[in-house]
N, C-alpha and C positions, 0 to 999 in steps of 0.2 A: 483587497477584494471586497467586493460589495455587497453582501452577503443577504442584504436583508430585505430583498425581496419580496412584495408578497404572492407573488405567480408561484407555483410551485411546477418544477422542473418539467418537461417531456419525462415520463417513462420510457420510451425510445432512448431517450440521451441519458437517462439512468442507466440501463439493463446495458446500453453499448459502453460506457466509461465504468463500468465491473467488468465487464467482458475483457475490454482492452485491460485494466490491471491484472486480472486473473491469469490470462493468456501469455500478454509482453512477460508481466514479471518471472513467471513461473519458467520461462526461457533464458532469466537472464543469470543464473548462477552457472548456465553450460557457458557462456559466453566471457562471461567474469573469469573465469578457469582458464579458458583459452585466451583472455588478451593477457592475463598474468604470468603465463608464459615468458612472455619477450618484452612485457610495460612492467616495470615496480609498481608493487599496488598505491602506494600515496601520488605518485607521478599518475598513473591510471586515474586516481579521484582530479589532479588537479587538471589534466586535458580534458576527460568527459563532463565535467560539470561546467568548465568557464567557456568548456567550446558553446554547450548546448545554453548555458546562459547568455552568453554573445548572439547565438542565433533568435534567441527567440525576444531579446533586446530590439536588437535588427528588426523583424516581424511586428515587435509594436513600433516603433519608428517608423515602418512602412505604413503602420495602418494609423497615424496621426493620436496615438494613445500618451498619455502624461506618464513619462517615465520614473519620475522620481516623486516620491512622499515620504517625510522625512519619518510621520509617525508609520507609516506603511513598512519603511525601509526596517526602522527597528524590531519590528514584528517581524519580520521576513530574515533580515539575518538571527532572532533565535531560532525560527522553524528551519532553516538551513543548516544553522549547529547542530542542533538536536539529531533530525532525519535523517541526514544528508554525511555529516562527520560521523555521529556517533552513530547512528545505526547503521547505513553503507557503509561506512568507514570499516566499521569493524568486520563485516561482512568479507569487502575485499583484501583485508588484512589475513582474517583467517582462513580464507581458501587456498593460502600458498601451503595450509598444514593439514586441512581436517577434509574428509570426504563430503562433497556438497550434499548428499542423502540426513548426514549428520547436520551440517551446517541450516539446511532446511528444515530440521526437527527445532532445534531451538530457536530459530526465527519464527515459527509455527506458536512459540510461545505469545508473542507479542498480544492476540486476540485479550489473553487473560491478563495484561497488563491493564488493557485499556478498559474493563470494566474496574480493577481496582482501582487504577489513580483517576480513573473519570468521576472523582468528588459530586460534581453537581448533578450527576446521574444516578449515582447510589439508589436513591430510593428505589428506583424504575429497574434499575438493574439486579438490584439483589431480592428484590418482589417476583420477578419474573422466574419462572423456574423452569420455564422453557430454555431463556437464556444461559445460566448457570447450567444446565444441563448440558447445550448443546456444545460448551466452551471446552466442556472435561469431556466429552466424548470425542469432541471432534480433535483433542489434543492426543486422544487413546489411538484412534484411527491413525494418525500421522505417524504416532510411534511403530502401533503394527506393518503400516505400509514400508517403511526401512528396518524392519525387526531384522531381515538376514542381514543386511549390510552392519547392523548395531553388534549382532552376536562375532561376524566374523572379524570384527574391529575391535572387541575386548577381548574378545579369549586370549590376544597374547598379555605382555607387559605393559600394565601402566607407563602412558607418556605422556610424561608432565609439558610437556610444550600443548601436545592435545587436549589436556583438563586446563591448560592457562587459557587457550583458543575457546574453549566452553565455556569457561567464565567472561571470558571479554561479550562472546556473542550475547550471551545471558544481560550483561548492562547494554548492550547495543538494541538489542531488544526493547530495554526499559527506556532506554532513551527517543528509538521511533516512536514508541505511543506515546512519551511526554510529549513531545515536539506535533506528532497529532494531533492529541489534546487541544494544546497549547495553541493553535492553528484556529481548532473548532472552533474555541471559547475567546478566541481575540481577533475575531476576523478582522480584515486587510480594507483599508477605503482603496476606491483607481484602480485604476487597470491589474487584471489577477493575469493575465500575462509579464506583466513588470515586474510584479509581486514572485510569482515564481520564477523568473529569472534570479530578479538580486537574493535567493535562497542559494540559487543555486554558483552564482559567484562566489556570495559570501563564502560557502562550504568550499569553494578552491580556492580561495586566498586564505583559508585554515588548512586544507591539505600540503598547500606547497613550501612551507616552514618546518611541515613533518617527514616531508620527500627531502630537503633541504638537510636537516638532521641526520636525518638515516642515509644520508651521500648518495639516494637515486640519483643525480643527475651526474654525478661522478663514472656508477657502474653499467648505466644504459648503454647499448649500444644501439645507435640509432639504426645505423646500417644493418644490423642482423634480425632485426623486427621483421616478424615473417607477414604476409599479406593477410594470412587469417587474422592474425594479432592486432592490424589496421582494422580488417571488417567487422571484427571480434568489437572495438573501441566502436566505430560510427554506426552499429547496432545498439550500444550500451546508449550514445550520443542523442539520438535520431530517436526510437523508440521505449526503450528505457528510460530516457529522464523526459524530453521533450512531450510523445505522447503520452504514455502510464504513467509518469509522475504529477504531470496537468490535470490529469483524468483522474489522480487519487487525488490530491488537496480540491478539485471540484466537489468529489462526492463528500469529503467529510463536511462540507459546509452545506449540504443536502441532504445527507440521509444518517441516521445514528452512528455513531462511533463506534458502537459493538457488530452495525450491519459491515461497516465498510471494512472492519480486523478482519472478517473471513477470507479475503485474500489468501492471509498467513497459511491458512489451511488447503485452501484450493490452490495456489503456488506448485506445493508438491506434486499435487495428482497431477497438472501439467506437464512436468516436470516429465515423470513417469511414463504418461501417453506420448510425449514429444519424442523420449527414448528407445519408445515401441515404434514409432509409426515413422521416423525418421534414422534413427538409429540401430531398428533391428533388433535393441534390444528383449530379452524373454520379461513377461511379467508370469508371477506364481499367482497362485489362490490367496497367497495371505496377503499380496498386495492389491489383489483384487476384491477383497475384502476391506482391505483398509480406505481403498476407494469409496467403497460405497460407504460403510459409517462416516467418514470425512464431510461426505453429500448430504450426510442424513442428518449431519451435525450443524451446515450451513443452517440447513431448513428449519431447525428447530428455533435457531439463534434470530433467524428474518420471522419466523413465525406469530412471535405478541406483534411485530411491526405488522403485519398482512393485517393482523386480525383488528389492530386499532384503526388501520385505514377501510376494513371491510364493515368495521362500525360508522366510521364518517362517514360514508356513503351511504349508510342505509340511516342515518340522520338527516342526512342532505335529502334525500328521496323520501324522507315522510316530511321534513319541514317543506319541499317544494308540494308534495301532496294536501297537505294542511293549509297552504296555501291557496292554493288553487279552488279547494272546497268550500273557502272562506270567502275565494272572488266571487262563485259561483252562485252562492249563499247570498252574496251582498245583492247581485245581480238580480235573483229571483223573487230577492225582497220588492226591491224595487219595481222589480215589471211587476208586481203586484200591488203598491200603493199607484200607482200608473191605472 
């Protein structure tokens, strides 16, 4: 990808590729649940990724785009390892065990990954205390918004398969925002649709060695895959990797790496409203509460950003006014030795 632009993006095409991650992703742990039903989860990583890389391969073919760079390619298969294995990977692994409300909590971590391994950001980041602020509140929010689900899930007996699922998701975690990072800070030359394709390859020719092991294609039965479990996959296909996954590696190469982590946190609350307004489910007070600190937690974290860009502009409008004063100036000089 091309990264180095000097136009700086539409806002439009900002505020709508947050919209689209916020929205897509925070629908796709209900989805993931239900294709793993009847798809093994590594078989699942390897049809949705090398379909949805295939297609959007296709798409730059159609549109006369340079498919391959070799230094591109090796950029793209690490942010496919990283993102795509280790952080999806492990996402779809552990929903065969742990309730998505939990699985969501510690995905919700990732935000404070990426301020700590974001090295080159430190200073900006740990000066702000807006930021640091809005990280740990907006981590407190996510916890209270599944507080019932968290109590009704330990009060029994420790299970060790479920603390082994915590701990995986916990590295899978560290591993999307290295491979974020990682993304930011080594952007891609050529085409960022070929770029996010061969990601998203590379990650199914690493999934299907691990399906291969684990004897998925042994205990599939193709035949009893139910139709959800089809729509369930070209959901995950289509707009999970295709549109929201496009729409996230754009924005990290646009906007800070601590703005574009609040996903992790708004995720849930979609999540939530999606199960109210389509699934009937009840929402409580204290999840209605964790909604709004979550909200308040974004705001705080986009907040130095508002305020540095509400400085440019008002830079930009006194140097274009100093300007103008100075034409103005030059001008009256003149019609005066005239």
């Amino acid at each position: 990808m091309n990264q180095n632009n000097a136009k700086a993006p539409s806002p439009l095409l900002v505020i709508s590729a947050f919209a689209i991650v916020y929205i897509v992703w925070g629908s796709t742990y209900f989805f993931i649940q239900m294709a793993i039903h009847d798809i093994p989860p590594m078989l699942l990583g390897v049809m949705r990724f090398f379909a949805a890389g295939t297609l959007m391969l296709g798409w730059g073919l159609l549109k006369g785009e340079k498919l391959f760079n070799k230094n591109s390619f090796i950029t793209s298969a690490v942010v496919g390892v990283l993102l795509l294995v280790g952080g999806n990977g492990a996402v779809i692994w552990v929903e065969q065990n742990v309730p998505s409300a939990l699985v969501a909590i510690l995905v919700s971590s990732a935000p404070i990954w990426f301020v700590l391994l974001d090295k080159p950001n430190w200073p900006t980041n740990f000066k702000s205390k807006a930021t640091l602020a809005g990280l740990g509140i907006g981590f407190i929010g996510v916890i209270l918004l599944f507080s019932e689900q968290l109590s009704g899930l330990f009060a029994g007996s420790t299970d060790h398969t479920k603390l082994i699922s915590m701990v995986l998701l916990l590295f899978g975690s560290i591993a999307w925002s290295s491979g974020s990072l990682y993304s930011k800070h080594h952007p891609s030359e050529g085409s960022s649709t070929a770029n996010v394709a061969w990601q998203m390859i590379v990650a199914s020719l690493v999934f299907l060695p691990a399906s291969i092991l684990n004897h998925e294609f042994e205990t599939v039965n193709w035949s009893q895959i139910s139709v959800q479990a089809w729509l369930a996959l070209a959901y995950l296909i289509v707009f999970g990797s295709i549109v929201a996954y496009s729409a996230y590696v754009w924005l990290l190469q646009v906007r800070p790496a601590t703005q574009v982590s609040t996903y992790a946190y708004v995720n849930p609350v979609i999540a939530v409203l999606l199960g109210v307004v389509f699934a009937h489910e009840s929402i409580s007070l204290w999840q209605i509460s964790g909604l709004v600190i979550i909200l308040g937690s974004v705001l705080l974290i986009n907040l130095p950003k508002y305020r540095e860009e509400k400085a440019a502009r008002q830079l930009k409008q006194q140097q274009t006014a100093a300007k103008e004063e100075t034409k103005s100036a030059l001008a009256h000089q003149v019609s005066l030795e005239k």
